[in-house]
C-alpha positions in Angstrom: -130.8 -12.8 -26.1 -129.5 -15.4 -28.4 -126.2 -13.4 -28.9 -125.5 -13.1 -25.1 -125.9 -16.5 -25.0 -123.6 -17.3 -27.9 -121.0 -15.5 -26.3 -121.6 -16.7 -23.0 -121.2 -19.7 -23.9 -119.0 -19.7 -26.3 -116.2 -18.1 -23.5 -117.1 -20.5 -21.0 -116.6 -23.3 -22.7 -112.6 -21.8 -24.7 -112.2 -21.3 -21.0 -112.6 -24.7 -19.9 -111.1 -26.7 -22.6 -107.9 -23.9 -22.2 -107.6 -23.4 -18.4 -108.8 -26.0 -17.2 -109.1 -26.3 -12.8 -108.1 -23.2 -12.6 -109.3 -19.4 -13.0 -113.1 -20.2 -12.2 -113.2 -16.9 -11.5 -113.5 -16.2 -15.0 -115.7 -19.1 -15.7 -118.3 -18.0 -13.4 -119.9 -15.1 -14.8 -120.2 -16.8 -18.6 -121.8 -19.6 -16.6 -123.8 -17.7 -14.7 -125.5 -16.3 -17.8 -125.8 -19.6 -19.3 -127.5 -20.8 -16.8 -129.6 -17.8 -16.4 -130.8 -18.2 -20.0 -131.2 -21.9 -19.8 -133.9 -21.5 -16.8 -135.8 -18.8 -18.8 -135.6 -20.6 -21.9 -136.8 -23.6 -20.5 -140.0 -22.1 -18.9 -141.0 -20.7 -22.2 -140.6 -24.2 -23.7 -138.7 -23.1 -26.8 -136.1 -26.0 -26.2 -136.4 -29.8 -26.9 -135.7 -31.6 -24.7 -135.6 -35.7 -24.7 -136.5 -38.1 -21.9 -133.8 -40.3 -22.6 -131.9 -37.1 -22.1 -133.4 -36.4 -18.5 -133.4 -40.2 -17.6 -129.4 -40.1 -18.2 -128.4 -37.5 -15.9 -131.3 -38.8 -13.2 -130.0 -42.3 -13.0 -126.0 -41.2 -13.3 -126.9 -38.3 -10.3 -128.7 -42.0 -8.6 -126.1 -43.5 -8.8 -123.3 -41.0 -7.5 -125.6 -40.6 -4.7 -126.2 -44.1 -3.5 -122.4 -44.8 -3.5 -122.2 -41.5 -1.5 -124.5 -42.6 1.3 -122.7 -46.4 0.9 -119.1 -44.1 1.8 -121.0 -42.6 4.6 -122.4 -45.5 6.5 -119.1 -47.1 6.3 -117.4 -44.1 8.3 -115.3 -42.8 5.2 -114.4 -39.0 5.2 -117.1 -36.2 5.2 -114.7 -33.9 3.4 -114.3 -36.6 0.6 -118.6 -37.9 0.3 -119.1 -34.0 -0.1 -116.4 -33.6 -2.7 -117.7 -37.0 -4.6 -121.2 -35.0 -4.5 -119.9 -32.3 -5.6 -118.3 -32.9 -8.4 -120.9 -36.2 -9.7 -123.9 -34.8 -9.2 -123.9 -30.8 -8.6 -121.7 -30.8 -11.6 -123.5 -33.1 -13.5 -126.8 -31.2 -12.7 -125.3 -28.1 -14.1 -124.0 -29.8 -17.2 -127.7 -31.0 -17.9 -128.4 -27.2 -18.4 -125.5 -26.6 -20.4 -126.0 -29.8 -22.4 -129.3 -27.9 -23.0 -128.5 -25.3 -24.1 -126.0 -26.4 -26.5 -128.0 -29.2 -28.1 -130.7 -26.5 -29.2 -128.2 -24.2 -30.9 -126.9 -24.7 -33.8 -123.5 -26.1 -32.3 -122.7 -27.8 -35.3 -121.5 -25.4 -37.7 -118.9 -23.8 -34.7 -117.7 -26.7 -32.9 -114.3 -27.8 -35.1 -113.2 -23.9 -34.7 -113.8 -23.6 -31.3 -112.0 -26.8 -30.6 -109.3 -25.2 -33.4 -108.6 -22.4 -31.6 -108.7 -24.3 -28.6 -105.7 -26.3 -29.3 -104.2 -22.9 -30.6 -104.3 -21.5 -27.1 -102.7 -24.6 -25.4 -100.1 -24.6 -28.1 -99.0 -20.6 -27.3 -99.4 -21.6 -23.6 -97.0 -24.2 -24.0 -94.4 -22.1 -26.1 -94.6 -19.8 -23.4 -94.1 -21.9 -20.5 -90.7 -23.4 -22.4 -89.5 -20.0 -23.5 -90.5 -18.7 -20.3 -88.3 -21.5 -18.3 -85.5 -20.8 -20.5 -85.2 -17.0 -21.4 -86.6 -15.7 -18.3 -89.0 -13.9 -20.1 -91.4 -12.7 -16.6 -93.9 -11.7 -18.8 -96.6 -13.6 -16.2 -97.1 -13.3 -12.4 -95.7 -15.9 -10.3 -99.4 -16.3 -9.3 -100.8 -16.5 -12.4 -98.2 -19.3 -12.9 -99.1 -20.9 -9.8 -102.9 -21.2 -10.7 -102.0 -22.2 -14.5 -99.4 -24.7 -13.0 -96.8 -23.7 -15.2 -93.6 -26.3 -14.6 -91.1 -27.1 -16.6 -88.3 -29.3 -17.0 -85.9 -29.8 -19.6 -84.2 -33.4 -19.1 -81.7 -35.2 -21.4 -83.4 -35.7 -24.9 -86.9 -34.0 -23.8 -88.6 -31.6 -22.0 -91.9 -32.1 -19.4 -94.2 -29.7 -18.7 -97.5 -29.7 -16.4 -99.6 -26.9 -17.4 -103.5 -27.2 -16.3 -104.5 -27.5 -20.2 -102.5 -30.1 -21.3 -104.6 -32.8 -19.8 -107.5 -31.4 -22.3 -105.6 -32.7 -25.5 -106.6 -36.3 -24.8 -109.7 -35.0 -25.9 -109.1 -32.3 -28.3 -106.4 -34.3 -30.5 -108.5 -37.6 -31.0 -111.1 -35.4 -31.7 -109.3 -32.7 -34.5 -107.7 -36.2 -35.9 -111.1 -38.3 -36.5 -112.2 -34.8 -37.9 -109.3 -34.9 -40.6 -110.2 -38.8 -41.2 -113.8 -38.6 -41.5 -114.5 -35.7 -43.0 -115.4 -35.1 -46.6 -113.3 -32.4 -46.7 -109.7 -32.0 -44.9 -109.7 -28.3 -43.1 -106.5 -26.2 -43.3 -107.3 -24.6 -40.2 -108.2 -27.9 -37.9 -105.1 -30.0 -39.6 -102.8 -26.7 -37.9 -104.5 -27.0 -34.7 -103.9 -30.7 -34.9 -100.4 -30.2 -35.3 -100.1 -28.0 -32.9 -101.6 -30.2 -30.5 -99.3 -33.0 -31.0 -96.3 -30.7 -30.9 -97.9 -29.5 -27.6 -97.7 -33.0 -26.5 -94.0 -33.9 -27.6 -92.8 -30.8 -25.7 -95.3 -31.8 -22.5 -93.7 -35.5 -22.9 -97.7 -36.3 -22.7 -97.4 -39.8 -23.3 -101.3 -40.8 -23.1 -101.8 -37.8 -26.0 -99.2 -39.7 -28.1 -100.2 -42.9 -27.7 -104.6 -41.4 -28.0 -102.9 -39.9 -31.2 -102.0 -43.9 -32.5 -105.1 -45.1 -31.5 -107.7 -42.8 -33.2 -107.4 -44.1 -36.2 -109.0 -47.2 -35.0 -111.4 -45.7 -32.9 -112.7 -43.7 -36.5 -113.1 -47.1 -37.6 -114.3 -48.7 -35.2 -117.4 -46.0 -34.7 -117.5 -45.5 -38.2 -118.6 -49.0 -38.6 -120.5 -50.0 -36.0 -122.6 -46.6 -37.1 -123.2 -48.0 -40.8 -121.2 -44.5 -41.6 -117.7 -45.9 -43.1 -116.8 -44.2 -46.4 -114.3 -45.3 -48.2 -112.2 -42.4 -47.8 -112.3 -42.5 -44.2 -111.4 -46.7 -44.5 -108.2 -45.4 -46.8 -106.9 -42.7 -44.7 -106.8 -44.6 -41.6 -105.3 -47.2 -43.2 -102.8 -45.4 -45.2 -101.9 -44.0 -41.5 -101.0 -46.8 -40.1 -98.8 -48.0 -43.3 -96.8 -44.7 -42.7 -96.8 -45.3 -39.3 -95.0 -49.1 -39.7 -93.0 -47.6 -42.1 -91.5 -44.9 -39.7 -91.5 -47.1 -36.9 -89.2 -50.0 -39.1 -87.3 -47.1 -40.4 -86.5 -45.5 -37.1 -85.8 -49.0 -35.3 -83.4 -49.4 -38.0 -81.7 -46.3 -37.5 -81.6 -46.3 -33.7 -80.0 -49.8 -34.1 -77.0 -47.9 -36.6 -77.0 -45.3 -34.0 -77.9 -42.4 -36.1 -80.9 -41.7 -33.5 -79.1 -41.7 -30.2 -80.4 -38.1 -29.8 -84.0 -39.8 -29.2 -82.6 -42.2 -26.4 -83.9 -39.9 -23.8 -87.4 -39.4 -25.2 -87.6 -42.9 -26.0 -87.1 -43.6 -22.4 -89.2 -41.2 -21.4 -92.2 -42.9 -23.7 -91.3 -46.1 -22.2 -91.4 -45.3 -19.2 -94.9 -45.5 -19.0 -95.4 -49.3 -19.3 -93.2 -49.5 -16.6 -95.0 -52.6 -14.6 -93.0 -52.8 -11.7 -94.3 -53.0 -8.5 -92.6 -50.4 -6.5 -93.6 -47.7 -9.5 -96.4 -45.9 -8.3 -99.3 -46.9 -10.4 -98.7 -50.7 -9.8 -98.5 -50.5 -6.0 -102.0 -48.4 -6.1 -104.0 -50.6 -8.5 -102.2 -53.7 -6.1 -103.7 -52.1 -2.8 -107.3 -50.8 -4.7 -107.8 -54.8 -6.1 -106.8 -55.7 -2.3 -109.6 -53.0 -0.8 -111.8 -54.3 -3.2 -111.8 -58.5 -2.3 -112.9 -56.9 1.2 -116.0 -55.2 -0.4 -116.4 -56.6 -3.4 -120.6 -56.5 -4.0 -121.2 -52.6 -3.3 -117.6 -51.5 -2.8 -116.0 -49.0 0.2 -118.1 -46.0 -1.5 -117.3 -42.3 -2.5 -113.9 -41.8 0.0 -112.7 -45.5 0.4 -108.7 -45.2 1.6 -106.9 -48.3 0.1 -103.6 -49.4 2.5 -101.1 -47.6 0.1 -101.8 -43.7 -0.3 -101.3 -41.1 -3.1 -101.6 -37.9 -0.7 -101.6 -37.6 3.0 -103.7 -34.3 2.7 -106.5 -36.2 0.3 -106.2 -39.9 0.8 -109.1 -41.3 -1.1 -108.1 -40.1 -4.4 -105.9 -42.4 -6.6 -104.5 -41.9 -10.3 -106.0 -45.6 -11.7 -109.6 -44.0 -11.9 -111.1 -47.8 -13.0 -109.2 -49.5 -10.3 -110.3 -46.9 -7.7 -114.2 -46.7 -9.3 -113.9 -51.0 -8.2 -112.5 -50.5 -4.7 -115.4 -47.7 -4.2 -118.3 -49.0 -6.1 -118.0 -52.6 -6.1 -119.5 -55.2 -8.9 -122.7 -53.9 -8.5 -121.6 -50.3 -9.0 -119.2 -50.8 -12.1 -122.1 -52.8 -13.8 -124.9 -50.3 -13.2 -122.4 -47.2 -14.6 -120.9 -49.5 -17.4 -124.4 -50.5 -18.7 -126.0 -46.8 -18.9 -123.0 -46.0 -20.4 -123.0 -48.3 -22.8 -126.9 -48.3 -23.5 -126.8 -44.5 -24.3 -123.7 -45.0 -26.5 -125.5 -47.6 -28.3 -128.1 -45.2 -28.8 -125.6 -42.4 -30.0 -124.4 -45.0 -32.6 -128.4 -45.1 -33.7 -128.9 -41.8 -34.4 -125.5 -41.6 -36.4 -126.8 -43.8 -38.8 -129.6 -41.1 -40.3 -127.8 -38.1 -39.4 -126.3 -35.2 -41.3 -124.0 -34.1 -38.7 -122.3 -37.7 -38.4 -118.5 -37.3 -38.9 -119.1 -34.5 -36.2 -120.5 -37.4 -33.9 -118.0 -39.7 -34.8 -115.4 -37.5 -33.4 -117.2 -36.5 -30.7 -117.6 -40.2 -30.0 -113.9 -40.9 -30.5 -112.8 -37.9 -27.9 -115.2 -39.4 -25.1 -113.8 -42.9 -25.4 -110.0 -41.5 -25.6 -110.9 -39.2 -22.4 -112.4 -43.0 -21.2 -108.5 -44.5 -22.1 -106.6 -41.7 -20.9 -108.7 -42.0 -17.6 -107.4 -45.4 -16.8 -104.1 -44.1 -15.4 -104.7 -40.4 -14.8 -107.8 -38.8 -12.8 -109.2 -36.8 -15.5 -112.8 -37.4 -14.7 -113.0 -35.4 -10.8 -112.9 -32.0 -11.6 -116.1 -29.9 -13.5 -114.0 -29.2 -16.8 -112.9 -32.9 -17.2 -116.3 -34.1 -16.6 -118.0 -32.9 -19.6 -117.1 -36.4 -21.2 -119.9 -38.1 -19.4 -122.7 -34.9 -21.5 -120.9 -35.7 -24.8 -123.1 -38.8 -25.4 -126.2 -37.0 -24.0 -125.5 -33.8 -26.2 -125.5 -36.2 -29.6 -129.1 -37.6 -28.6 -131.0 -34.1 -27.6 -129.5 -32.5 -30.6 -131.9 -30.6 -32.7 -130.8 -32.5 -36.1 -132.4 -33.6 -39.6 -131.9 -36.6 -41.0 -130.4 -36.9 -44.7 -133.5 -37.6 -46.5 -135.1 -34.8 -44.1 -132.2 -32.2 -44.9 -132.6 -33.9 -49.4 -136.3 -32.6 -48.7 -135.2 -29.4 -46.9 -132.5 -28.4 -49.9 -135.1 -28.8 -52.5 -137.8 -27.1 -51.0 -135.5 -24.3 -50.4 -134.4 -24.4 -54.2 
């Protein structure tokens, strides 16, 4: 039984983090028997399972709820309460199964080569997509193109892509990067998966990967310290990063001013292009109307499938790409506070348990890929589809983790010996 649920869940979850919104075909059977062990599992009562764990998803599947029924009595679309439902409370009851069942396996010992080979996959899909745009190679369907989203451009200076699993590397390359910070010991296999990640990116022109990728460092630290778990060689690497990183940025401004790096003018562009504030750009003229929308319903908000007076999509015009500025036009004050403080007491309570644990630097990177899926989802709508929205179990799967502490796995060792 264990074994089928191994590989179960082991496929379902390579087949989220690599083709992601797409294919659930394939997902559903390896979630199906997930699931299917989860229920018999749980009547037996072999599993732990913590009441912080169960008050989490009750009070988030509250929550999505109330702002559902707030969307309803104010006339908003049917079609869009039922999708908000959907996705923020059937999705998150399912992920309280899978959370689960994950936190009473031993996760920890296959989670950075899962996540490894994950980033492998992404990397050979996006080789493909470029070679494929260029050679002609055919060796895929036009459909299975369509579903993976496979298109490609190659511009002046860089190319773009938009394959499905790109979006997943603002998670998996914070994540393989606080690994090779914090961990005692630097793997060969997850520092190639990193870098194959980050070329993934460069070739995507992913700009919120790039800039996740600068940011990590501090977001290691940060958790790190706050945990009590800041080793010195995890203080020295992310600060011998960030030397390098001045150094190559002086050294490349220099050279760009010479002209010895015109080549780069394109992708430079490109990279700036996101901070572009102005306000015909897209993003601006939606957070404008959304802030607008919100000053007319400020207390509880418009609810799930609000419509601001400037619109993203004529077929679906409640969603919006500035997921904070749409989550205050929908939810109001009242709505961002209640969300914002569970989140933040449970993360609070993830930082606890760090401080004992023997799995930390795994926590700590877990910790640092939910808050850069939490940046990343400030001006891209990561967190509305069910592979995306695993970030909101990561905090929940630290806290019903079956774990020892260090002077519980000291004891352990010795006994053993």
């Amino acid at each position: 039984m264990d074994a089928v649920v191994w590989v179960s869940l082991s496929g379902l979850l390579l087949l989220m983090f690599v083709l992601p919104q797409s294919f659930a075909e394939l997902k559903f059977p390896f979630l199906t028997a997930v699931l299917a062990a989860v229920f018999v599992d749980a009547l037996s009562g072999r599993w732990r399972v913590e009441i912080s764990v169960v008050t989490y998803y009750l009070c988030f599947c509250l929550l999505a709820l109330a702002w559902c029924m707030i969307g309803l009595l104010r006339g908003n679309p049917a079609i869009a309460i039922v999708e908000a439902m959907r996705v923020y409370v059937v999705f998150m009851l399912i992920y309280f199964g899978l959370t689960l069942c994950i936190s009473n396996l031993s996760y920890q010992r296959y989670a950075d080569r899962l996540i490894a080979y994950a980033s492998l996959c992404i990397g050979v899909t996006t080789l493909y997509a470029l070679a494929d745009h260029v050679y002609g190679l055919g060796w895929l369907s036009q459909a299975v193109k369509d579903e993976l989203f496979m298109q490609v451009g190659v511009h002046s200076g860089y190319t773009q892509m938009n394959t499905v699993n790109i979006g997943m590397l603002v998670f998996i390359v914070p994540y393989l990067f606080s690994r090779v910070l914090s961990a005692p010991r630097t793997s060969r296999l997850l520092f190639f998966a990193l870098l194959v990640g980050l070329l993934s990116a460069l070739l995507a022109s992913r700009r919120a990967v790039l800039v996740l990728f600068l940011v990590t460092p501090a977001l290691v630290f940060g958790v790190a310290l706050l945990s009590g778990r800041l080793t010195r060689r995890c203080y020295r690497a992310c600060a011998a990063f960030y030397a390098l990183a001045a150094v190559v940025v002086l050294g490349s401004g220099v050279l760009f001013g010479l002209g010895d790096l015109g080549f780069l003018e394109g992708f430079l562009g490109r990279l700036g292009s996101a901070f572009d504030g102005s306000p015909d750009a897209p993003r601006p003229a939606q957070h404008a109307a959304l802030l607008a929308g919100f000053e007319d319903h400020y207390l509880l908000g418009t609810g799930f499938g609000g419509v601001a007076s400037v619109l993203r999509s004529e077929e679906r015009p409640w969603t919006y790409e500035l997921t904070y500025s749409r989550l205050l036009f929908n939810s109001g004050l009242i709505g961002v506070l209640l969300l914002g403080g569970l989140l933040g007491a449970y993360f609070i309570a993830a930082l606890r348990k760090l401080r004992t644990s023997v799995h930390a630097e795994l926590y700590i990177a877990l910790l640092c890929g939910f808050v850069a899926m939490l940046i990343a989802a400030a001006s891209n709508p990561y967190l509305s589809s069910f592979d995306f929205v695993f970030a909101f179990s990561i905090i929940p799967l630290i806290l019903n983790s079956k774990d020892l502490s260090e002077r519980a796995d000291k004891r352990a060792r010795k006994s053993a010996v």
